[in-house]
PyMOL commands that place a pseudoatom at each C-alpha (Angstrom):
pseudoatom trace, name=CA, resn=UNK, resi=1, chain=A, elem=C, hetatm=0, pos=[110.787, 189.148, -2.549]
pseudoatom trace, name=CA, resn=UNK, resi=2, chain=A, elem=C, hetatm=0, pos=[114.417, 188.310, -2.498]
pseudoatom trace, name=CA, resn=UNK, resi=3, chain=A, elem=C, hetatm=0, pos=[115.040, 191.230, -0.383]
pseudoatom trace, name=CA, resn=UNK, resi=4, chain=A, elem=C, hetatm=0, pos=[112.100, 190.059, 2.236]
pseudoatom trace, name=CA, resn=UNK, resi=5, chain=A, elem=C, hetatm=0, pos=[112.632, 186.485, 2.617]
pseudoatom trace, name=CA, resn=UNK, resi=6, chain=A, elem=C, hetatm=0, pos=[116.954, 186.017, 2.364]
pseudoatom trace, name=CA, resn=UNK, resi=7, chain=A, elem=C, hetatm=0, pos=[117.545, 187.943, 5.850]
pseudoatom trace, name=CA, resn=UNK, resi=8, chain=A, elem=C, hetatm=0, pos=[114.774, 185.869, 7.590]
pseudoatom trace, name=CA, resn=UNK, resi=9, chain=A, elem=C, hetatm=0, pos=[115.837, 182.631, 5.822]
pseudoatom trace, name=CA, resn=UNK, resi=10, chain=A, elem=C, hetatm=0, pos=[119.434, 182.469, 5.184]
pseudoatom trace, name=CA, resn=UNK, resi=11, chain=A, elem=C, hetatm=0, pos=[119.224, 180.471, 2.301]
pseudoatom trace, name=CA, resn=UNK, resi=12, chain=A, elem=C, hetatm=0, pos=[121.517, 178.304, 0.821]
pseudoatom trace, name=CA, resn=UNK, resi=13, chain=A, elem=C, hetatm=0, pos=[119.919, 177.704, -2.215]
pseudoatom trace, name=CA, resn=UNK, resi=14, chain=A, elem=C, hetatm=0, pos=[117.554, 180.834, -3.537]
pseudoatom trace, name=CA, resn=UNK, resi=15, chain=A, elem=C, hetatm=0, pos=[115.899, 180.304, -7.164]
pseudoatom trace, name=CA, resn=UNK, resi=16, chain=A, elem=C, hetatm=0, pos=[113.145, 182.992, -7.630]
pseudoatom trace, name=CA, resn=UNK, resi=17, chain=A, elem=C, hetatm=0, pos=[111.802, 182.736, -11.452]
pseudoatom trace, name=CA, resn=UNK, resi=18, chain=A, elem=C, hetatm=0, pos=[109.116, 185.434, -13.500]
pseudoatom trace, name=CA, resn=UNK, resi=19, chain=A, elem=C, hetatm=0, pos=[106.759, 182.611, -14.503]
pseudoatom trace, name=CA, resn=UNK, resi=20, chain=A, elem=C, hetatm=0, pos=[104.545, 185.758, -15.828]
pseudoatom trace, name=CA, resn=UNK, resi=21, chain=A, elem=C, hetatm=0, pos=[104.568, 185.603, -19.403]
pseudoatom trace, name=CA, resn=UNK, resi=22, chain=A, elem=C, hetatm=0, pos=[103.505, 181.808, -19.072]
pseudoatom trace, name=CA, resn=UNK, resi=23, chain=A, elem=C, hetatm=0, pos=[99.971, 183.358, -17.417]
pseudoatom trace, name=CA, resn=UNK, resi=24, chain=A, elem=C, hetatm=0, pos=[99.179, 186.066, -19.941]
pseudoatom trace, name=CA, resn=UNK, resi=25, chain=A, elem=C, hetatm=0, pos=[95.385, 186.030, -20.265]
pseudoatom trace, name=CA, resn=UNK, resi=26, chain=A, elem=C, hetatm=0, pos=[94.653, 184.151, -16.647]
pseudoatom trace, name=CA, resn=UNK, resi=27, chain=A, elem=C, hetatm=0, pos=[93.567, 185.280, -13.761]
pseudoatom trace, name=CA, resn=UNK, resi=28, chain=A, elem=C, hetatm=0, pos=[95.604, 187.711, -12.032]
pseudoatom trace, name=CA, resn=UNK, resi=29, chain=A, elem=C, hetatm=0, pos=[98.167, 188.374, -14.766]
pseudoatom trace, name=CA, resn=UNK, resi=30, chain=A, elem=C, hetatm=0, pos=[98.787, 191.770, -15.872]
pseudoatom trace, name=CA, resn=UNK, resi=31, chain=A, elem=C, hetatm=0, pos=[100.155, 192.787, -18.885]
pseudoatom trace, name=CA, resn=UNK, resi=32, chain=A, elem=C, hetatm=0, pos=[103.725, 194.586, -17.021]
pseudoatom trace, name=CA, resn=UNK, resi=33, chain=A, elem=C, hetatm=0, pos=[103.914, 190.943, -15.564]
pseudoatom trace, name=CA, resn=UNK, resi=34, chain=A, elem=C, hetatm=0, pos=[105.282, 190.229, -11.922]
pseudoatom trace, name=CA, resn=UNK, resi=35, chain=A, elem=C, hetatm=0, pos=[102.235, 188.402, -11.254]
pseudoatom trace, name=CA, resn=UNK, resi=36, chain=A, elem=C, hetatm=0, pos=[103.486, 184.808, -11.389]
pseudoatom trace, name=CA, resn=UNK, resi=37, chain=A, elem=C, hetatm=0, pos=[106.637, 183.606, -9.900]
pseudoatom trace, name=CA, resn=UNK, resi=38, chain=A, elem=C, hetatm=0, pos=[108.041, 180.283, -9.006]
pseudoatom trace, name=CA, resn=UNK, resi=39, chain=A, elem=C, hetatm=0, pos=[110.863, 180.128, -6.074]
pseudoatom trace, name=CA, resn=UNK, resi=40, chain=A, elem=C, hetatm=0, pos=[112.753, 177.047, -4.776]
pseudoatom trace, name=CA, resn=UNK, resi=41, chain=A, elem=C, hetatm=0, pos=[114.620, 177.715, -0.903]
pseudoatom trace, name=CA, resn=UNK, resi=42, chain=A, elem=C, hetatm=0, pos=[116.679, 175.428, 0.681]
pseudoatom trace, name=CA, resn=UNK, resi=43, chain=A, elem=C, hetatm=0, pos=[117.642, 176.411, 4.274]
pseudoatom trace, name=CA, resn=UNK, resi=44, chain=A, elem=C, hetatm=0, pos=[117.800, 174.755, 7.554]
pseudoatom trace, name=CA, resn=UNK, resi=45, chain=A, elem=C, hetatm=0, pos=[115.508, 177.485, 8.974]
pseudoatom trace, name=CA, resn=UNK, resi=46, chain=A, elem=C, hetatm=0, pos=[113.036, 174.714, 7.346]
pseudoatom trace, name=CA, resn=UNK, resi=47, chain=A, elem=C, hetatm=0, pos=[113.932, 172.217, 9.821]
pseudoatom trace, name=CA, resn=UNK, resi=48, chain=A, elem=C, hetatm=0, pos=[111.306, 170.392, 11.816]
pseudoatom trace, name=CA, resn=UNK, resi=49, chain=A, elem=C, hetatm=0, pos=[108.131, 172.486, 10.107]
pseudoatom trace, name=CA, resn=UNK, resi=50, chain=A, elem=C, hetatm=0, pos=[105.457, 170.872, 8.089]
pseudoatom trace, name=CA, resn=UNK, resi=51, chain=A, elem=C, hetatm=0, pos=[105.233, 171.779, 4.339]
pseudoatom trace, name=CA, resn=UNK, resi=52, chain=A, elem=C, hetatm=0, pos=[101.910, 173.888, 5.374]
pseudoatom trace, name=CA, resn=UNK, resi=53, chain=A, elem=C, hetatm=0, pos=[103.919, 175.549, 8.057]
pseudoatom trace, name=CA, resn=UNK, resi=54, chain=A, elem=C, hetatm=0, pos=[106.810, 176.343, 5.747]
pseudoatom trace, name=CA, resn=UNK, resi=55, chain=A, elem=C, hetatm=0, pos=[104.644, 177.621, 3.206]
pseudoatom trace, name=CA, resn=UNK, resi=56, chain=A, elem=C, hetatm=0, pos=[102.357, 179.635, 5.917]
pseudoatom trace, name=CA, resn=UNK, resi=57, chain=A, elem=C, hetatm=0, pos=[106.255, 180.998, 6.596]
pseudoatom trace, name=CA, resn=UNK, resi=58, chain=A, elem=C, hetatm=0, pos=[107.186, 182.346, 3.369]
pseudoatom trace, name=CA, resn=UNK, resi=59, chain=A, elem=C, hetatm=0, pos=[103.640, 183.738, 3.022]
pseudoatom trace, name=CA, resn=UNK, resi=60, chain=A, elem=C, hetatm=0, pos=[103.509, 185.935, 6.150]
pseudoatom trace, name=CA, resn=UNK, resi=61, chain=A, elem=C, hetatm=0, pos=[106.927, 187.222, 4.762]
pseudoatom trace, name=CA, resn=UNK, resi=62, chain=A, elem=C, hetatm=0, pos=[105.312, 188.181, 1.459]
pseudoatom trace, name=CA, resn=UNK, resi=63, chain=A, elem=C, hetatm=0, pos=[101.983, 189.276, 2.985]
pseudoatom trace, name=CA, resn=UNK, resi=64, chain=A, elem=C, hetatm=0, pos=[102.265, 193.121, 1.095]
pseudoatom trace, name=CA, resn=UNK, resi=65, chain=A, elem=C, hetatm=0, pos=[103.369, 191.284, -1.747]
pseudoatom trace, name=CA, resn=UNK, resi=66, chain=A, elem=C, hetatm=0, pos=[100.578, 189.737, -2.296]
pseudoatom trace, name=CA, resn=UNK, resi=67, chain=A, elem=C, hetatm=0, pos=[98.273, 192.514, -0.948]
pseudoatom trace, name=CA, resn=UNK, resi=68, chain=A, elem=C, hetatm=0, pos=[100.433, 194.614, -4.527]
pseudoatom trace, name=CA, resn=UNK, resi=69, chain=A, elem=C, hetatm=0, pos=[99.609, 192.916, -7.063]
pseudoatom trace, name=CA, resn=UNK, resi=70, chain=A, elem=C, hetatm=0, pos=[101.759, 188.839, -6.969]
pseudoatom trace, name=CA, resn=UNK, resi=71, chain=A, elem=C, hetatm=0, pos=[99.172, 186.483, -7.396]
pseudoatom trace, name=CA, resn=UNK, resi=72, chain=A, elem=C, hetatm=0, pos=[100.876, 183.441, -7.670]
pseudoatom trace, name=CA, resn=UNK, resi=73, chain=A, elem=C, hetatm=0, pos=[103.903, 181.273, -6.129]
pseudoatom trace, name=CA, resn=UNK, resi=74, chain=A, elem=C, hetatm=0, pos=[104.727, 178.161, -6.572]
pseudoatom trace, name=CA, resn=UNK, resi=75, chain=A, elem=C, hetatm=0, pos=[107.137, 176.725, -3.653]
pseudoatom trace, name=CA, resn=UNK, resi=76, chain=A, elem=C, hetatm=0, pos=[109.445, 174.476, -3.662]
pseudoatom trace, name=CA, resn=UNK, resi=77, chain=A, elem=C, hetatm=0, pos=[111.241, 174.410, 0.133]
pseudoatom trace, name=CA, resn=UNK, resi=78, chain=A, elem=C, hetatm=0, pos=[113.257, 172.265, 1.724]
pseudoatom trace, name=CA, resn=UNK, resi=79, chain=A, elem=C, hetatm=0, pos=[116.160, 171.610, 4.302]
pseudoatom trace, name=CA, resn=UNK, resi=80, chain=A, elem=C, hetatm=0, pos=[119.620, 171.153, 2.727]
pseudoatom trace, name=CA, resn=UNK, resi=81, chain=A, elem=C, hetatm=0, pos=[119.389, 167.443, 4.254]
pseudoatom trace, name=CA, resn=UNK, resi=82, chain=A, elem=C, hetatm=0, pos=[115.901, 166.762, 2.091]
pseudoatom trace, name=CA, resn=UNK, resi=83, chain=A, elem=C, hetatm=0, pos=[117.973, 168.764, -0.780]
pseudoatom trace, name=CA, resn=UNK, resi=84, chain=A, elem=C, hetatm=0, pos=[120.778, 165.870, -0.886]
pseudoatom trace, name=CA, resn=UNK, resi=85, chain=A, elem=C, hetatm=0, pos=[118.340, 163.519, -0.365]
pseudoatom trace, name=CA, resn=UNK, resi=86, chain=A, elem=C, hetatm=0, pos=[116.304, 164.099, -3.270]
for i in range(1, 86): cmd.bond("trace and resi %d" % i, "trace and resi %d" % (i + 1))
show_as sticks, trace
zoom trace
């Protein structure tokens, strides 16, 4: 994922966590993990798009991801300027 979405997004802050062993037994888990991940971005290329539209962003990015086995992210993106502010 890192590899996929760093180039497009030039991050400056990239946090990209295996939430998998917190999802053993739901849906989509598997038991060799990499199911479940949880990844805060801050980068400008975030400027003047909608939270939908940033998500819908990241997504498209990750689209064979998904389609190999991730089944859940949980986003956290922002601009550095909603960063600071927050």
């Amino acid at each position: 994922m890192e590899k996929l979405l760093k180039p497009q997004l030039s991050p400056h802050v990239f946090v990209l966590e295996d939430e998998s062993s917190r999802h053993i037994g739901h849906a989509g888990a598997r038991p060799e993990g990499e199911t479940h991940y949880r990844l805060r971005v801050v980068s400008d290329a975030f400027a003047g798009l909608s939270r939908v539209a940033r998500q819908r962003l990241v997504y498209d990015a990750l689209r064979e991801e998904f389609d190999t086995g991730l089944h859940a992210l949980s986003l956290d993106l922002k601009t550095r300027a909603e960063a600071a502010a927050s």
